[in-house]
N, C-alpha and C positions, 0 to 999 in steps of 0.2 A: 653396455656402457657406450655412451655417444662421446666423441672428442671431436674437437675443433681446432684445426690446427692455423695460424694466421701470424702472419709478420703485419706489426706495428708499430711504425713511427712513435718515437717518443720525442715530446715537445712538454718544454718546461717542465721536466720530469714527471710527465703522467702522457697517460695513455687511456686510447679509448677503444674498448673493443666491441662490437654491434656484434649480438646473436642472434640466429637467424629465426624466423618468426614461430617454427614448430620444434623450436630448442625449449622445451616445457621444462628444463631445472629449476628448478629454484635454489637451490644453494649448489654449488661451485666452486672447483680447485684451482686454482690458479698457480700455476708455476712459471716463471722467466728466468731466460737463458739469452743473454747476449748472442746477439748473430751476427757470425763475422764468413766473411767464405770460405776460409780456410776449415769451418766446423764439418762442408760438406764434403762428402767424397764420392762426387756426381759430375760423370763426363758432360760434357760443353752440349752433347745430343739433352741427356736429362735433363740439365737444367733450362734448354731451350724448350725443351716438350713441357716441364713445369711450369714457367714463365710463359710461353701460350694458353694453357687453363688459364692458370692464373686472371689474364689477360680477355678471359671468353664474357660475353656479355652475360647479364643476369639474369635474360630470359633463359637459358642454357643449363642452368643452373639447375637441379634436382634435388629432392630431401633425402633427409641421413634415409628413413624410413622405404622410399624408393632407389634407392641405389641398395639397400640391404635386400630388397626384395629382388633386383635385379641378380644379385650375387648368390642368395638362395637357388634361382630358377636356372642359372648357368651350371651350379654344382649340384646341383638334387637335393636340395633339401628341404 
Protein backbone atom coordinates (compact mmCIF):
# COMPACT_ATOMS: atom_id res chain seq x y z
CA UNK A 1 0.00 0.00 0.00
CA UNK A 2 1.50 3.57 -0.99
CA UNK A 3 0.18 6.53 1.41
CA UNK A 4 0.73 10.01 1.17
CA UNK A 5 0.93 12.04 3.99
CA UNK A 6 0.43 16.20 3.33
CA UNK A 7 -0.91 19.13 5.37
CA UNK A 8 -3.16 21.40 3.20
CA UNK A 9 -4.35 24.74 3.42
CA UNK A 10 -7.88 24.89 3.14
CA UNK A 11 -9.46 28.01 1.42
CA UNK A 12 -12.99 28.52 0.76
CA UNK A 13 -13.55 25.29 2.11
CA UNK A 14 -11.72 22.95 -0.45
CA UNK A 15 -8.74 21.83 -0.78
CA UNK A 16 -6.29 20.87 -3.27
CA UNK A 17 -4.09 17.99 -3.00
CA UNK A 18 -1.33 17.30 -6.15
CA UNK A 19 0.02 13.46 -6.32
CA UNK A 20 2.98 12.74 -7.30
CA UNK A 21 3.56 11.72 -10.86
CA UNK A 22 4.25 7.84 -10.26
CA UNK A 23 1.20 7.64 -7.78
CA UNK A 24 -0.60 5.33 -10.57
CA UNK A 25 -3.98 4.93 -8.16
CA UNK A 26 -6.61 5.46 -9.58
CA UNK A 27 -9.19 5.42 -7.06
CA UNK A 28 -8.38 6.70 -3.42
CA UNK A 29 -9.13 7.12 0.29
CA UNK A 30 -9.29 10.07 1.62
CA UNK A 31 -9.61 10.88 5.15
CA UNK A 32 -9.29 14.38 7.05
CA UNK A 33 -8.45 15.27 10.48
CA UNK A 34 -8.05 18.77 11.53
CA UNK A 35 -4.42 19.82 12.54
CA UNK A 36 -3.92 21.52 15.39
CA UNK A 37 -0.37 21.20 17.36
CA UNK A 38 -1.57 20.14 20.26
CA UNK A 39 -2.44 16.62 18.15
CA UNK A 40 1.32 16.21 17.99
CA UNK A 41 3.47 14.82 20.59
CA UNK A 42 6.90 15.79 18.91
CA UNK A 43 9.76 17.55 20.63
CA UNK A 44 10.80 21.10 19.18
CA UNK A 45 14.28 18.72 17.72
CA UNK A 46 11.33 16.72 15.61
CA UNK A 47 9.42 18.94 14.47
CA UNK A 48 12.48 21.06 13.43
CA UNK A 49 13.94 18.01 11.56
CA UNK A 50 10.18 17.54 9.92
CA UNK A 51 9.89 21.17 8.98
CA UNK A 52 13.51 20.97 7.14
CA UNK A 53 12.23 17.86 4.88
CA UNK A 54 9.46 19.27 4.55
CA UNK A 55 11.26 22.59 3.47
CA UNK A 56 13.95 20.32 1.11
CA UNK A 57 13.84 21.36 -2.68
CA UNK A 58 12.06 19.05 -5.19
CA UNK A 59 15.11 17.92 -6.76
CA UNK A 60 15.77 16.00 -3.29
CA UNK A 61 12.86 14.35 -3.61
CA UNK A 62 12.80 10.39 -4.32
CA UNK A 63 9.76 7.83 -5.28
CA UNK A 64 7.60 5.87 -2.97
CA UNK A 65 9.31 2.90 -5.16
CA UNK A 66 13.06 4.14 -4.44
CA UNK A 67 12.94 4.80 -1.02
CA UNK A 68 11.08 1.19 -0.58
CA UNK A 69 14.11 -0.12 -2.43
CA UNK A 70 16.41 1.72 -0.39
CA UNK A 71 14.78 0.28 2.90
CA UNK A 72 14.76 -3.28 1.40
CA UNK A 73 18.73 -3.12 0.89
CA UNK A 74 19.36 -1.52 4.33
CA UNK A 75 17.38 -4.59 6.01
CA UNK A 76 17.84 -7.63 3.78
CA UNK A 77 15.21 -8.06 1.98
Amino acid sequence: MEAIRQFVKVKNQQLNIILPDDFLAEEVEVIILAKTESDLNLSQEQMQFLDDRVNEPESEYITSNESLEKLKKKYGY
